[in-house]
C-alpha positions, 0 to 999 in steps of 0.5 A: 109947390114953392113959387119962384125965386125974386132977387129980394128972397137972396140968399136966405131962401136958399141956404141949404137948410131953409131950401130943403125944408121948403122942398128946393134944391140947388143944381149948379154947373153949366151941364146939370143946368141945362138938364134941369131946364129941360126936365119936368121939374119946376125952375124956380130961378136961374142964378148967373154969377158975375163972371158968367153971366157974359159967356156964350154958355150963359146965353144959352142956358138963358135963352132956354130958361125965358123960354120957359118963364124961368125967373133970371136972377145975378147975385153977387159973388158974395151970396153965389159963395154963400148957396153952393155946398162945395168949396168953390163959389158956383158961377151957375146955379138953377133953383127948382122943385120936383113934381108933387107926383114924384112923392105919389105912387105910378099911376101907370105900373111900369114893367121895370122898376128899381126899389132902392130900399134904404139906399141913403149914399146919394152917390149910389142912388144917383148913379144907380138912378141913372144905370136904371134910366139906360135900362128903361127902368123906373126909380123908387126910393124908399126905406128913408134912405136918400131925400130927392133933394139932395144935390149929390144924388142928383148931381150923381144921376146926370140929369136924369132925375129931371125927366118925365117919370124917372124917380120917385120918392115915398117914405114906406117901404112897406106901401111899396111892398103892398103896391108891386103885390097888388099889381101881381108885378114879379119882385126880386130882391137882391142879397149879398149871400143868398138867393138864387143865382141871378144868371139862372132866374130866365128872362122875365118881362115885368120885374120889380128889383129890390137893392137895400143900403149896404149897412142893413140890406132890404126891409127884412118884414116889408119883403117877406116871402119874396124871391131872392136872387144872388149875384156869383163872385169868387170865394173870399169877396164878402159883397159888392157895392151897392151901386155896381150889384145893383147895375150888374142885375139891372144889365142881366135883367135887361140885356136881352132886351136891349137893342 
């Protein structure tokens, strides 16, 4: 687990490449800070930009940050320039690392799981991260698609990759695989043209639901033997994006179920 930042480590430490090696990621703006300083991740070091450190939105993210033992740090603008990875300098920025958990399988099997198998577009990851938190289900990546550090996904997720057992990270698709079929969890995999229709499969308890990248879909060995399901559209539309399949399954697996 990286330890906390110390002004001295500025800003070679956190430079894009350097922090993602060592397991870091930057979030900036004033919302996502605030999030993260609220989720389980660890906070490394707040980074307070010279125009506003005196805010009363700084002194907020401040109060909470010392409350946590969060280090406090203000670089200059010329390294504030140099972290961010948007054209504009951010003004606010948290360090912070995911829980060694997050790279484990559940302990516990959650009864709602969404696998992104593959899934390497940090936008739809994250915006289908933060569609399966709305519908209580949990998050596994998978497939080498998106890294958990990357700041778009989790820019993307609104702050809900910071929260207590919202998402997690393995490499294999194939131990994933092996962990729903062990459980006896039901799996769904959805498919662009193929596969049941997805408003006739019932209304089931426990399901583990499968979405693949859009370039080569699911792991064809990993899901061998795993039932299928289909989203209906008009003749002519060849797919769907992954992101809004992927919500629209998640709505029709769980809105009988919603409050």
């Amino acid at each position: 687990m990286p330890e906390p930042l110390k002004s001295s480590d500025l800003p070679d430490a956190l430079l894009p490449a350097k922090r993602r090696a060592d397991g870091i990621a930057l979030i900036e703006g004033y919302r996502h800070v605030g999030a993260a300083l609220q989720g389980v991740w660890k906070p490394l070091g707040l980074l307070l930009g010279p125009t506003f450190k005196a805010t009363n939105e700084a002194l907020e993210l401040v109060n909470i940050a010392v409350k946590i033992n969060c280090p406090l740090l203000y670089p200059p603008e010329r390294i504030m320039r140099r972290l961010g990875d948007v054209d504009t300098s951010p003004q606010v920025a948290l360090a912070l690392a995911p829980p060694p958990t997050t790279r484990e399988l559940p302990t516990v099997m959650p009864d709602r799981l969404l696998i992104l198998d593959g899934v390497s577009d940090p936008g739809n990851a994250g915006t289908l991260l933060r569609t399966a938190r709305a519908f209580g289900a949990t998050v596994i990546l998978c497939g080498g698609g998106v890294s958990l550090l990357n700041e778009k996904f989790l820019r993307a997720s609104a702050g809900t990759a910071f929260g207590e057992g919202a998402v997690y990270s393995l490499l294999s698709t194939a131990e994933v695989s092996a962990y729903l079929k062990s459980h006896q969890h039901p799996t769904l995999v959805l498919e662009a043209d193929r596969g049941e229709d997805l408003r006739k499969i019932g209304e089931p308890k426990r399901w583990a639901l499968v979405v693949g990248s859009e370039a080569r879909g699911p792991d064809v060995a990993a899901w061998s033997g795993v039932r299928r399901i289909r989203i209906p559209m008009s003749v002519g539309v060849e797919s769907l994006n992954a992101a809004v399949s992927g919500a629209l399954a998640l709505y029709e697996l769980s809105r009988n179920e919603l409050p």
